[in-house]
BALOPA-420302 format. One record per residue (C-alpha): chain; x negated, y, z; residue in three letters; residue number from 1. Coordinates in Angstrom, 2 decimals, padded with zeros to 5 digits, m for minus. Example, Ala and Ser with C-alpha at 12.3 -4.5 7.8 and 13.67 -1.06 7.14 Angstrom:
2
A|m012.30|m004.50|007.80|ala|1
A|m013.67|m001.06|007.14|ser|2
END
This chain:
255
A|028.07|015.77|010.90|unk|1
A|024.89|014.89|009.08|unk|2
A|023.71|011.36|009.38|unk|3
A|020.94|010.88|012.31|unk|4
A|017.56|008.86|011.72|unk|5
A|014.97|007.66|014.12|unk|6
A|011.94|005.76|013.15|unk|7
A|010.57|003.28|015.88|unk|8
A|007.16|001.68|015.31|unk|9
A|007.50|m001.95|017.42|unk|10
A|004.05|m003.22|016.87|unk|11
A|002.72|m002.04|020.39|unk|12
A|005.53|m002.60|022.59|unk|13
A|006.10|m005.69|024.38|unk|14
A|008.74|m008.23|022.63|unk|15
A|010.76|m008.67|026.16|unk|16
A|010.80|m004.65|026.66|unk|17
A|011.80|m003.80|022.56|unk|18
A|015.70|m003.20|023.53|unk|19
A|015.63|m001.06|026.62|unk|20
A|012.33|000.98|025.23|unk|21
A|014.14|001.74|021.83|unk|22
A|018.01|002.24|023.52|unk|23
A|016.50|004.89|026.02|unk|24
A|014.23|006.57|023.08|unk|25
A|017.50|006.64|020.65|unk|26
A|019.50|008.08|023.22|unk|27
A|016.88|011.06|023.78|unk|28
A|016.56|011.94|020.57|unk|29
A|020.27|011.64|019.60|unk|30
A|021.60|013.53|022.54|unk|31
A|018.56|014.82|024.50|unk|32
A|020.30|018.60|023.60|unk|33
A|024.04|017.91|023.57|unk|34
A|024.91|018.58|027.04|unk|35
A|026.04|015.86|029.41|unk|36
A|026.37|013.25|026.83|unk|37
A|022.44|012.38|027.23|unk|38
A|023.11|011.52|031.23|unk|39
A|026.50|009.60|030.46|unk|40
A|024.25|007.36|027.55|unk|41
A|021.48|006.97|030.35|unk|42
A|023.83|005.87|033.06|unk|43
A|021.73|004.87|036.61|unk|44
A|020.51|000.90|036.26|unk|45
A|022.50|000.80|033.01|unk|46
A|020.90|m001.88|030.42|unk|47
A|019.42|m001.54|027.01|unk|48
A|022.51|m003.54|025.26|unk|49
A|025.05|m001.23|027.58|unk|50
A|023.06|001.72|025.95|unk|51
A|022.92|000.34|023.09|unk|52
A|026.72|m000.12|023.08|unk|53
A|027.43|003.47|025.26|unk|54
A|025.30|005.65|021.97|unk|55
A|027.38|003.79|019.35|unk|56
A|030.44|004.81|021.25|unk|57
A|029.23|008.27|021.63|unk|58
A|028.27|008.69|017.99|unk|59
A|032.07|007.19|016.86|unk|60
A|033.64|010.21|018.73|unk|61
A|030.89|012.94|017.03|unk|62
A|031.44|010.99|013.67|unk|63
A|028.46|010.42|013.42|unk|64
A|026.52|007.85|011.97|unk|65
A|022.48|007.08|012.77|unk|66
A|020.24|004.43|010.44|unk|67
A|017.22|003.31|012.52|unk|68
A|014.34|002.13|011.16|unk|69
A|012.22|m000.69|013.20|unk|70
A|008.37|m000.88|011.76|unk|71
A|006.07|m004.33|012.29|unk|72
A|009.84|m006.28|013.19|unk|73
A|007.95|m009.31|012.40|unk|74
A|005.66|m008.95|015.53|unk|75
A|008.41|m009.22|017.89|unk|76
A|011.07|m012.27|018.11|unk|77
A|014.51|m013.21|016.50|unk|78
A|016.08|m012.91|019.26|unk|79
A|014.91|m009.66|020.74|unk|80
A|015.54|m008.16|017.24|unk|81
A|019.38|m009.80|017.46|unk|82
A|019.79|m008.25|020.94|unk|83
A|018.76|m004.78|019.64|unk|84
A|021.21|m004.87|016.61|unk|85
A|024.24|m006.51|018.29|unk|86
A|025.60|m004.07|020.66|unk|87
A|026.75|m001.37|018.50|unk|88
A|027.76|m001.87|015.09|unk|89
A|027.72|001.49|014.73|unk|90
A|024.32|001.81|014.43|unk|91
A|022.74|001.37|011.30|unk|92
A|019.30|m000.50|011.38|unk|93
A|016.56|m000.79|008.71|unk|94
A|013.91|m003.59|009.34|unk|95
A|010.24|m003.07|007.77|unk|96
A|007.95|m006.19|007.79|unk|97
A|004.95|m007.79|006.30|unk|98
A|006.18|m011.80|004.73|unk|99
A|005.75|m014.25|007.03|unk|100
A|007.89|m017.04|008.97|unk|101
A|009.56|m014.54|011.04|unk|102
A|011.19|m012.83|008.16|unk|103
A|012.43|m016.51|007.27|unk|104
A|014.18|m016.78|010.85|unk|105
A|015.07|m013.14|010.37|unk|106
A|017.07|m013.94|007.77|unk|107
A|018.85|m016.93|008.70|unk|108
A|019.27|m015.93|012.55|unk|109
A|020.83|m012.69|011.40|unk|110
A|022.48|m013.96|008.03|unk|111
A|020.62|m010.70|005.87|unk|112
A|018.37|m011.37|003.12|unk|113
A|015.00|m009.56|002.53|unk|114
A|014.47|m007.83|m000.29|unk|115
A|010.64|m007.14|m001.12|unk|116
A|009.40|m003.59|m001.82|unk|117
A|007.43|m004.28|m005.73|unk|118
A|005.27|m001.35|m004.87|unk|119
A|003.81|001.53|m006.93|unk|120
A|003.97|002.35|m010.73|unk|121
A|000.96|003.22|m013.03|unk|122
A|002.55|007.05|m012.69|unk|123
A|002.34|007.07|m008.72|unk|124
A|m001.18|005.30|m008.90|unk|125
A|m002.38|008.14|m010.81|unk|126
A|m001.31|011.05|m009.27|unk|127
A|m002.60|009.24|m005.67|unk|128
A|m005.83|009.06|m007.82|unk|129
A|m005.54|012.71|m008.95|unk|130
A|m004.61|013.64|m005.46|unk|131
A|m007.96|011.97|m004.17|unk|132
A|m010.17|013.23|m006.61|unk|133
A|m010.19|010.13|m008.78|unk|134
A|m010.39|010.10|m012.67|unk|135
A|m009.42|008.54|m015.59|unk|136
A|m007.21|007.16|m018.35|unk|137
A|m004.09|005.16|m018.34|unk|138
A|m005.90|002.10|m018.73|unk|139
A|m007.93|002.49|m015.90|unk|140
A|m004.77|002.93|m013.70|unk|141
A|m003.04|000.02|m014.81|unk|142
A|m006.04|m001.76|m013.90|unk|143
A|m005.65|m000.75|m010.30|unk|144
A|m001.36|m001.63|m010.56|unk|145
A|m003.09|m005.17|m011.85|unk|146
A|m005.49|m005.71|m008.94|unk|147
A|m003.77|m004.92|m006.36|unk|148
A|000.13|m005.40|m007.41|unk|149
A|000.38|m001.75|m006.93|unk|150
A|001.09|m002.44|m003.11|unk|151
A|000.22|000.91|m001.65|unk|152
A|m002.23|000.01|001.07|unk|153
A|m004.34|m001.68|m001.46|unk|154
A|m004.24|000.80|m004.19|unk|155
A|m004.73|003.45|m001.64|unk|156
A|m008.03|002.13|m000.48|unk|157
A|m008.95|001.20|m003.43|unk|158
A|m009.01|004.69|m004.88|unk|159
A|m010.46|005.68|m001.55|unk|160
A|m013.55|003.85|m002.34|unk|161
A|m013.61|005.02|m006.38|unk|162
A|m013.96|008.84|m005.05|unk|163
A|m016.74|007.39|m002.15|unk|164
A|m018.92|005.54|m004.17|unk|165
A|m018.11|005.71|m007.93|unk|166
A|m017.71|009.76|m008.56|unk|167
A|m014.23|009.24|m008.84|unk|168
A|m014.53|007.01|m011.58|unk|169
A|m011.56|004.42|m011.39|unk|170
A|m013.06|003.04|m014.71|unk|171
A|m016.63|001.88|m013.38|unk|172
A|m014.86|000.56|m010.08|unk|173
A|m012.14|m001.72|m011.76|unk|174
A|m014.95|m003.17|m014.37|unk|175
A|m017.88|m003.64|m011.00|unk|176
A|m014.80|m004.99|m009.26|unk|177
A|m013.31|m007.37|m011.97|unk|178
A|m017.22|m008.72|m012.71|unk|179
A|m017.75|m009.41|m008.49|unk|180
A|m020.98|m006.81|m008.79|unk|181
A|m018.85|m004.59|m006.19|unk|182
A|m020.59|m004.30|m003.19|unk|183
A|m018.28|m002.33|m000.75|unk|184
A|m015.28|m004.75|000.27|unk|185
A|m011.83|m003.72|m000.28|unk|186
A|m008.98|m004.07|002.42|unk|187
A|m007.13|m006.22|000.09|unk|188
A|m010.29|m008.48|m000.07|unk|189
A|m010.11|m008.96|003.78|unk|190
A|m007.16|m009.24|004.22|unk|191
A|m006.40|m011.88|001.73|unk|192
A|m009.22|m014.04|002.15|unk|193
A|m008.43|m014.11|006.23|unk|194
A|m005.01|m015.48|004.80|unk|195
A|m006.37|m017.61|002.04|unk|196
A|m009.04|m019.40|005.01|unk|197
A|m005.89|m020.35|007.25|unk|198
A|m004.56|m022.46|004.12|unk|199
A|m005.40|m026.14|003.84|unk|200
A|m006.71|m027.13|000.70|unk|201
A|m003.66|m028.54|m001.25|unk|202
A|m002.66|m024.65|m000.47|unk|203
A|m005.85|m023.37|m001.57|unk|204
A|m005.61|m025.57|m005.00|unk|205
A|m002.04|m024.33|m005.66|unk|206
A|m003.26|m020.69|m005.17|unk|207
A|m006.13|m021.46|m007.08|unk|208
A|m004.07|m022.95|m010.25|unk|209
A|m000.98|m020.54|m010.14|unk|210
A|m003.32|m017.49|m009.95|unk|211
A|m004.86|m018.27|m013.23|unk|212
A|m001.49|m017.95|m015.49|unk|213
A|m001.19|m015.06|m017.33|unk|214
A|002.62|m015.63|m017.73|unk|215
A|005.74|m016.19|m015.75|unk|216
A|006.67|m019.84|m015.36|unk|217
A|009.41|m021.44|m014.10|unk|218
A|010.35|m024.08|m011.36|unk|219
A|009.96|m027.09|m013.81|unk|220
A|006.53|m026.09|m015.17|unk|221
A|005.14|m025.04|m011.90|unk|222
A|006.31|m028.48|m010.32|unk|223
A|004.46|m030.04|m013.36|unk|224
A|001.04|m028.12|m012.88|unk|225
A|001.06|m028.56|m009.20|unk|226
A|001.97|m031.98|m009.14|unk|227
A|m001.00|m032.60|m011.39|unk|228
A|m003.84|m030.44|m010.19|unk|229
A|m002.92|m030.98|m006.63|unk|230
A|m001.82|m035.22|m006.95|unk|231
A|001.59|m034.11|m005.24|unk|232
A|005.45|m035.65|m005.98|unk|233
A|007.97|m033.51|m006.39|unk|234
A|008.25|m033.19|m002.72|unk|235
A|005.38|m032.68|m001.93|unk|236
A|005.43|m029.73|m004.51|unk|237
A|008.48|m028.37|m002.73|unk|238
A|007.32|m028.46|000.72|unk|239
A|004.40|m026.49|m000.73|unk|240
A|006.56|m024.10|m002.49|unk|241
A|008.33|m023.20|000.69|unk|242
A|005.55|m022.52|002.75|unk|243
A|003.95|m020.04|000.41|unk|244
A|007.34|m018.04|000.07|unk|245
A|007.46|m017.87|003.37|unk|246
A|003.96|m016.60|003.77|unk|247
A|004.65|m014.41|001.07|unk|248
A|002.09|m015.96|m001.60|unk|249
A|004.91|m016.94|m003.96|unk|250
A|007.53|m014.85|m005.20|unk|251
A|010.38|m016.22|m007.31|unk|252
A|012.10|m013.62|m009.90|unk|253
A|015.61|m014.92|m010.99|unk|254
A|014.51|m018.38|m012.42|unk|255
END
């Protein structure tokens, strides 16, 4: 048999209800038309882990296999995430969520390791833009990848607002935008600087001096820079430099 997929978005449901609301769901979808194997998954005052555990068993017999995917896993805890994933191995599960100190405890509580989606390319900006009614030349979509890191939600809106308020023209929004004479806020704009106003202000130096390099660095140099524009030692440098992976501010490519 095919493999099976369900898609649960966690970010309304309570943290202490996440394994019995997603074990019952799963087991609807999976065998809500298969006869009596639905009832024998949803046995009376059965648990979430013993469903869990009864819908892995059920799809070893079909050979079957099901990959579910859990979206906003960071707004519910370690160790209601661990409960939902240990009962049946079976089960394949896919976890989507923004960076942050619960992916930290994600990883070491469940011994996985993130791995960061690098967004869209200049080609998928464009035809978004194309799609929208935006306009113009390969230049002017790079721009966009450049602003925003080509993460969808901010390229997205920010196309969204070229086709409101600039005809479409992704040229005359990325130069207004680069020279601050914008004057409709992007999401990434509010949503960063919400971020950026939580830091403390040897964070908001080190942001402030990494942003401006126009080249990769490496640990050495960056412990340098920091430890001069910020008056840090080296561990004071590296408590920094854990914080702002964790938050997602930093990302570290190979060395």
């Amino acid at each position: 048999m095919s493999d099976a997929l369900a898609y649960f978005n966690v970010s309304e449901v309570p943290s202490t209800a996440l394994v019995s609301a997603v074990a019952r769901e799963l087991a609807a979808r999976l065998f809500g038309g298969s006869g009596g194997q639905l009832g024998e998954s949803l046995l009376p005052g059965a648990t979430g882990p013993q469903i869990l555990f009864s819908i892995g068993k059920r799809l070893a017999a079909n050979h079957q296999r099901a990959t579910v995917i859990i979206d906003n896993a960071h707004r519910v805890s370690d160790a209601d995430i661990r409960a939902l994933i240990e009962p049946s191995p079976p089960l394949h599960f896919v976890l989507l969520a923004q960076p942050g100190p619960a992916i930290a405890m994600l990883e070491a509580t469940l011994g996985i390791t993130a791995e960061p989606l690098r967004g869209w390319t200049n080609e998928t900006i464009a035809s978004e833009g194309s799609t929208l009614g935006c306009h113009g030349y390969y230049t002017a979509y790079n721009k966009i990848l450049s602003l925003t890191g080509g993460l969808p939600l901010y390229a997205q809106n920010a196309l969204q607002i070229a086709v409101a308020n600039y005809s479409g023209s992704v040229v005359q929004f990325c130069s207004e935008l680069e020279q601050q004479t914008h004057t409709i806020s992007t999401a990434q704009e509010l949503i960063l600087s919400r971020i950026f106003d939580a830091y403390g202000e040897n964070d908001k130096r080190a942001v402030g001096t990494l942003s401006v390099m126009d080249v990769p660095i490496n640990q050495a140099e960056a412990v340098t820079i920091l430890g001069s524009s910020c008056n840090l030692d080296d561990r004071g440098v590296a408590a920094l430099f854990r914080k702002q992976r964790v938050t997602g501010t930093l990302q570290v490519f190979g060395n």
